[in-house]
PDB file of N, CA, C and O in Angstrom:
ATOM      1  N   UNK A   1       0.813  -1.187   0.000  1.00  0.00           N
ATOM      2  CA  UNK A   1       0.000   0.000   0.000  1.00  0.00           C
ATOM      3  C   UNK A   1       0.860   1.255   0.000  1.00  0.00           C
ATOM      4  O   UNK A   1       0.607   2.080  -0.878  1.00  0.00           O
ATOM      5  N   UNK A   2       1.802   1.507   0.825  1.00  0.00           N
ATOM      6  CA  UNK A   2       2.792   2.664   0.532  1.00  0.00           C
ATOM      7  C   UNK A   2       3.327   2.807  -0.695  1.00  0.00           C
ATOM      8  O   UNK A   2       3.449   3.981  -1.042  1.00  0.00           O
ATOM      9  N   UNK A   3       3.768   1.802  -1.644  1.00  0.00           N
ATOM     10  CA  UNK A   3       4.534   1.903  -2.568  1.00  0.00           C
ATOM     11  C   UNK A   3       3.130   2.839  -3.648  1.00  0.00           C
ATOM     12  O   UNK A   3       3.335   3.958  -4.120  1.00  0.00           O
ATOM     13  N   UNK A   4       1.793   2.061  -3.839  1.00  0.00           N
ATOM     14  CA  UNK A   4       0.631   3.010  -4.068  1.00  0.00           C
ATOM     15  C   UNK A   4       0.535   4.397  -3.679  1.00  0.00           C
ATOM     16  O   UNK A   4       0.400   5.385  -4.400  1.00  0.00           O
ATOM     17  N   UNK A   5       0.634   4.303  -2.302  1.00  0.00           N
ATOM     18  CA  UNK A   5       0.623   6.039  -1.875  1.00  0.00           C
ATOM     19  C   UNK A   5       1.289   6.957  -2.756  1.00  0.00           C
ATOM     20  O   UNK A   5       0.814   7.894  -3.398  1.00  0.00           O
ATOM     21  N   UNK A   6       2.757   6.429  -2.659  1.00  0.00           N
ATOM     22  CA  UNK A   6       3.894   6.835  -3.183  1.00  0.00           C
ATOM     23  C   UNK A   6       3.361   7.529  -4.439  1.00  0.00           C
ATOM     24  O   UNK A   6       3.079   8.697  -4.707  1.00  0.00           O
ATOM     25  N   UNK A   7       3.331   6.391  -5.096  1.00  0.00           N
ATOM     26  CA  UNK A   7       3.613   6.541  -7.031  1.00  0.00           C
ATOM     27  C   UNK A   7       1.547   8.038  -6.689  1.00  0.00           C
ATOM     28  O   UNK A   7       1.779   9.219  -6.947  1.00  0.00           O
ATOM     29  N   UNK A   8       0.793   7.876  -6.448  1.00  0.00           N
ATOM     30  CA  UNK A   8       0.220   8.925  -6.102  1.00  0.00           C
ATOM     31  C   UNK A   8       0.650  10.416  -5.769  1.00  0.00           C
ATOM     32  O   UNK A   8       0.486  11.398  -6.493  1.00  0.00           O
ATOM     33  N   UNK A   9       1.170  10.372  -4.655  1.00  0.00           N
ATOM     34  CA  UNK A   9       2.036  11.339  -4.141  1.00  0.00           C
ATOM     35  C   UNK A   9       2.870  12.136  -5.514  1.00  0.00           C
ATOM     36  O   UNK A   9       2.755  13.281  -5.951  1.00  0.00           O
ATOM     37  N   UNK A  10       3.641  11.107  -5.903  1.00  0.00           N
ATOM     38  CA  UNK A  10       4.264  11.585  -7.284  1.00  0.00           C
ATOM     39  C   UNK A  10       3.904  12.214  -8.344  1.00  0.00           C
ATOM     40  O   UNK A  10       4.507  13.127  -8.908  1.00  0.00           O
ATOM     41  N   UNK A  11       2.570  11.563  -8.721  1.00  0.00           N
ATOM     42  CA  UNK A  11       2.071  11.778  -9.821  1.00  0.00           C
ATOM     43  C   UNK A  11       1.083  13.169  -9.655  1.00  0.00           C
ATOM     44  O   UNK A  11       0.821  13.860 -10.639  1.00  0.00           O
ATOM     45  N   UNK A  12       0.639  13.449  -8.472  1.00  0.00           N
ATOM     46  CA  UNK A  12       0.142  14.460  -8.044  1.00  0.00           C
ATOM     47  C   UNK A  12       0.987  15.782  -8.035  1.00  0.00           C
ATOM     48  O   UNK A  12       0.455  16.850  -8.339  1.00  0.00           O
ATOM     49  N   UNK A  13       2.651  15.677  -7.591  1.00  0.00           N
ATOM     50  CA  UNK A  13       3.591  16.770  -7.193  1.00  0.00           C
ATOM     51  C   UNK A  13       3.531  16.958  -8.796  1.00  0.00           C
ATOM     52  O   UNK A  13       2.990  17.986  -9.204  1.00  0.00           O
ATOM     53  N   UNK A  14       4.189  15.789  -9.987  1.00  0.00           N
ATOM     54  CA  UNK A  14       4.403  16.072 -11.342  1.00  0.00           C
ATOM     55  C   UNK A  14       6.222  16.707 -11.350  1.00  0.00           C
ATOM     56  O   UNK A  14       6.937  16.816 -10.354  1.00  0.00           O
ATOM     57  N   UNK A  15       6.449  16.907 -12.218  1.00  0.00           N
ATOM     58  CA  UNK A  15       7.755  17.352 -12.583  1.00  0.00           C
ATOM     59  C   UNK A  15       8.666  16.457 -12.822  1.00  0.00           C
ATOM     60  O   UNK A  15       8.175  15.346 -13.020  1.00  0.00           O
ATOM     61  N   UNK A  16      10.167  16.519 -12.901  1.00  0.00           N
ATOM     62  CA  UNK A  16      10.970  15.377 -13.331  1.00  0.00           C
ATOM     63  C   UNK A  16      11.770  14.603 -12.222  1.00  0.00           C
ATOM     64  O   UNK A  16      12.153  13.436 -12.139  1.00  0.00           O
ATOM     65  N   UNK A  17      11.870  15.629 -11.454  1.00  0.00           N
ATOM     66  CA  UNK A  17      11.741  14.458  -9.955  1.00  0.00           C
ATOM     67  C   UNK A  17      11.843  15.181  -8.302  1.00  0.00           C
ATOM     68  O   UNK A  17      12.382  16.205  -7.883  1.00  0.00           O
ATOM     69  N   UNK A  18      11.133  14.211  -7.720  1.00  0.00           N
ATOM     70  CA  UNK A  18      10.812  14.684  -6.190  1.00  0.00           C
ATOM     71  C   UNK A  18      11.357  14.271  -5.256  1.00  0.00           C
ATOM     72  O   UNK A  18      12.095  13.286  -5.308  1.00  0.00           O
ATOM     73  N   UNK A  19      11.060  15.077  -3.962  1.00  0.00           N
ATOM     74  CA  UNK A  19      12.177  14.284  -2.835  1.00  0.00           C
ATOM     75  C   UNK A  19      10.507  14.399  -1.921  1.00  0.00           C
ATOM     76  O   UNK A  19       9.690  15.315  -1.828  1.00  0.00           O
ATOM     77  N   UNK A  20      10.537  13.451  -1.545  1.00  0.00           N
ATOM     78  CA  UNK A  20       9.161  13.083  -0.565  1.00  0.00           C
ATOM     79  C   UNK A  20      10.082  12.907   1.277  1.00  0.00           C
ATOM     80  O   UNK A  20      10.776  12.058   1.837  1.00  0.00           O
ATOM     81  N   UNK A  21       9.516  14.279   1.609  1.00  0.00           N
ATOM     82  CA  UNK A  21      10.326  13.678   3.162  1.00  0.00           C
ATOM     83  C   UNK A  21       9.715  13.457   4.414  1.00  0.00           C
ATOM     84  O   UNK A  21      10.337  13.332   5.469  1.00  0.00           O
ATOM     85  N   UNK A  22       8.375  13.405   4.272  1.00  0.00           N
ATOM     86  CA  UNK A  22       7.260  12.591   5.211  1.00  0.00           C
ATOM     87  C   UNK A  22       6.423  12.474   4.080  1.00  0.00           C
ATOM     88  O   UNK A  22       6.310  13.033   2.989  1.00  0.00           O
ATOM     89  N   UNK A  23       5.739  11.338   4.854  1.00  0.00           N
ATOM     90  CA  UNK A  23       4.318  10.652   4.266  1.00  0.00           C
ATOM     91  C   UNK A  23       3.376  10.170   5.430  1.00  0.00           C
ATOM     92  O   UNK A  23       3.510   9.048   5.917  1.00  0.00           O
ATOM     93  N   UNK A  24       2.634  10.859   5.762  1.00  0.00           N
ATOM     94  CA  UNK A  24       1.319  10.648   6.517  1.00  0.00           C
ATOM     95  C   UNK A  24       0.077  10.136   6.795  1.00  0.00           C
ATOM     96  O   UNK A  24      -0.862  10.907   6.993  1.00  0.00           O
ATOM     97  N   UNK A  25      -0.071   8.888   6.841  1.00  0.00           N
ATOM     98  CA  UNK A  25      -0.942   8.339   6.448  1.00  0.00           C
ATOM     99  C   UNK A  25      -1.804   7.949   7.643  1.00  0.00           C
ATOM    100  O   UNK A  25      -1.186   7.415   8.564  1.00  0.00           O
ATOM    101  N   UNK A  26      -3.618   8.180   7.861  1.00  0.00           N
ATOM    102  CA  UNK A  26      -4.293   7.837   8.755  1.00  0.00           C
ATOM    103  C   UNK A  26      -5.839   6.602   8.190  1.00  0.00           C
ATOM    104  O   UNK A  26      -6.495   7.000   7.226  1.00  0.00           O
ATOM    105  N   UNK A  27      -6.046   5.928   8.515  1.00  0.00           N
ATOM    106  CA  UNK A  27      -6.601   5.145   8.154  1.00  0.00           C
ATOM    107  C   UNK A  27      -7.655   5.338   9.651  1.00  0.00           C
ATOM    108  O   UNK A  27      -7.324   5.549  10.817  1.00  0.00           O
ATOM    109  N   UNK A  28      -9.292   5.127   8.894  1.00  0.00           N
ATOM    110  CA  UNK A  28     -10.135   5.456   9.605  1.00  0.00           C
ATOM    111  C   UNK A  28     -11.527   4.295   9.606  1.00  0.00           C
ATOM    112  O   UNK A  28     -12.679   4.600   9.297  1.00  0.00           O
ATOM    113  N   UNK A  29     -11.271   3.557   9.840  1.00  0.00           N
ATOM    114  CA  UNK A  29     -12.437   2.459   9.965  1.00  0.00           C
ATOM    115  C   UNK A  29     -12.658   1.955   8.916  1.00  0.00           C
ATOM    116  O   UNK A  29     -13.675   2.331   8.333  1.00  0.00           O
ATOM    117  N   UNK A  30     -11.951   1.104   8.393  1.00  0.00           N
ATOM    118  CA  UNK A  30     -11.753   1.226   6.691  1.00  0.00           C
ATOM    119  C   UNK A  30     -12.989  -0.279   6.864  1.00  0.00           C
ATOM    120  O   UNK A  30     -12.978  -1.188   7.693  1.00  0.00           O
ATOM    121  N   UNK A  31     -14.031   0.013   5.604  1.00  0.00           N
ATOM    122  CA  UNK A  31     -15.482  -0.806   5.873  1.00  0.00           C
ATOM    123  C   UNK A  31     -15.415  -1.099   4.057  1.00  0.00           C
ATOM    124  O   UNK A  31     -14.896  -0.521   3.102  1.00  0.00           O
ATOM    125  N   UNK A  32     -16.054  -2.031   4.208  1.00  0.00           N
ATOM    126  CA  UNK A  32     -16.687  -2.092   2.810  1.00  0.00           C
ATOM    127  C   UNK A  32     -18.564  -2.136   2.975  1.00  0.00           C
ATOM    128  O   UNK A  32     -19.276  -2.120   3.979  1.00  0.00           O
ATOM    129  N   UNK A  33     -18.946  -2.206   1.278  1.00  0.00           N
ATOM    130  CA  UNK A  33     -20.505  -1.647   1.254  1.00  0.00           C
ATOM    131  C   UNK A  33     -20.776  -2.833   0.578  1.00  0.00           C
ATOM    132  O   UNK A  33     -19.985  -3.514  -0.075  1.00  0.00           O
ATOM    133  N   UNK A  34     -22.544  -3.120   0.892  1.00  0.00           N
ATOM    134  CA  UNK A  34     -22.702  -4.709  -0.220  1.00  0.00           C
ATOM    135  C   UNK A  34     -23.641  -3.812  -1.127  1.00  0.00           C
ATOM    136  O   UNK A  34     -24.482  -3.030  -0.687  1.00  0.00           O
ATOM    137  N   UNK A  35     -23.387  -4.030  -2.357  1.00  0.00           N
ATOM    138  CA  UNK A  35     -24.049  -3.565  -3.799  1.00  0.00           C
ATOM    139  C   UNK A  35     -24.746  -4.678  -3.900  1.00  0.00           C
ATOM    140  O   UNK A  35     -24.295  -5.797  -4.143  1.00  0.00           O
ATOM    141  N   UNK A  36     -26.207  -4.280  -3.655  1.00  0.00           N
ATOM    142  CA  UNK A  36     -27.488  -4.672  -4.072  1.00  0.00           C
ATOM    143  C   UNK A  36     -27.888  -4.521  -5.823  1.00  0.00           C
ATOM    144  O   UNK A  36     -28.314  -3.543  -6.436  1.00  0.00           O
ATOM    145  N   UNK A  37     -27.545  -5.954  -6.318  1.00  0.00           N
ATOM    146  CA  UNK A  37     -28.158  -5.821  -7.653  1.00  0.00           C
ATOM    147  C   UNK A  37     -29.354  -6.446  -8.064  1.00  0.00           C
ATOM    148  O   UNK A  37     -29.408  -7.633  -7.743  1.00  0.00           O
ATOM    149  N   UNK A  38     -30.143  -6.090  -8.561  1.00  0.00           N
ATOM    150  CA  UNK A  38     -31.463  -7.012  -8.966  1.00  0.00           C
ATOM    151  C   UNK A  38     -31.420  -8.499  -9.998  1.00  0.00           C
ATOM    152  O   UNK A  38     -31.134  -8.658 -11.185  1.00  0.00           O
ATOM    153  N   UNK A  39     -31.649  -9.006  -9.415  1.00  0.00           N
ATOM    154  CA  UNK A  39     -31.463 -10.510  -9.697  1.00  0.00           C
ATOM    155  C   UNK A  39     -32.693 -11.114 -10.976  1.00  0.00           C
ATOM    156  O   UNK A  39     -33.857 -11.264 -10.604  1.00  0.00           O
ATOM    157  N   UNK A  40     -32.374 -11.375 -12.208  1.00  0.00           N
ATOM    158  CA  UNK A  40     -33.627 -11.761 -12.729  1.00  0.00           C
ATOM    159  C   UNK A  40     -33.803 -12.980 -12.795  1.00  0.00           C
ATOM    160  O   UNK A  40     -32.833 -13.704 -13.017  1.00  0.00           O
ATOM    161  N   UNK A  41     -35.283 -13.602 -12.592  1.00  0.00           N
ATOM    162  CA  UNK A  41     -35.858 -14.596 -12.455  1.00  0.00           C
ATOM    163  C   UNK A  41     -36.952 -14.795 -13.862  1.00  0.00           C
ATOM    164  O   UNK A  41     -38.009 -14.186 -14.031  1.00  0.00           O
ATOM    165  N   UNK A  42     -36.258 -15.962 -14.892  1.00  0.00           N
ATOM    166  CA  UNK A  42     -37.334 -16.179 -16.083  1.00  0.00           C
ATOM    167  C   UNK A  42     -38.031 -17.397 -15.567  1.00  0.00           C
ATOM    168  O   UNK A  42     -37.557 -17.799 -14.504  1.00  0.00           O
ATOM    169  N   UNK A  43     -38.649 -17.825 -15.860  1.00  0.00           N
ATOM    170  CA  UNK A  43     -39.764 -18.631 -15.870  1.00  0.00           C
ATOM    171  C   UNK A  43     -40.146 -19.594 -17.018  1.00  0.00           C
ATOM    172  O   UNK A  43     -41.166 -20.278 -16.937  1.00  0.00           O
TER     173      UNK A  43
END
């Protein structure tokens, strides 16, 4: 997951190259959602 952050971080600053000298990361109740799809029934 950092190496993700990272290449983010990067691609966000832009230019030909960066020096990253903290990275801060807080994670907050990390949940997932159930996607309700309608199911068809033929007959």
């Amino acid at each position: 997951m950092r190496a993700v952050i990272e290449s983010d971080i990067r691609a966000d600053i832009g230019g030909d190259a960066q020096r990253i000298e903290a990275m801060r990361t807080r994670w907050s109740r990390a949940t997932f959602t159930h996607v309700l799809l309608p199911i068809w029934v033929t007959a």
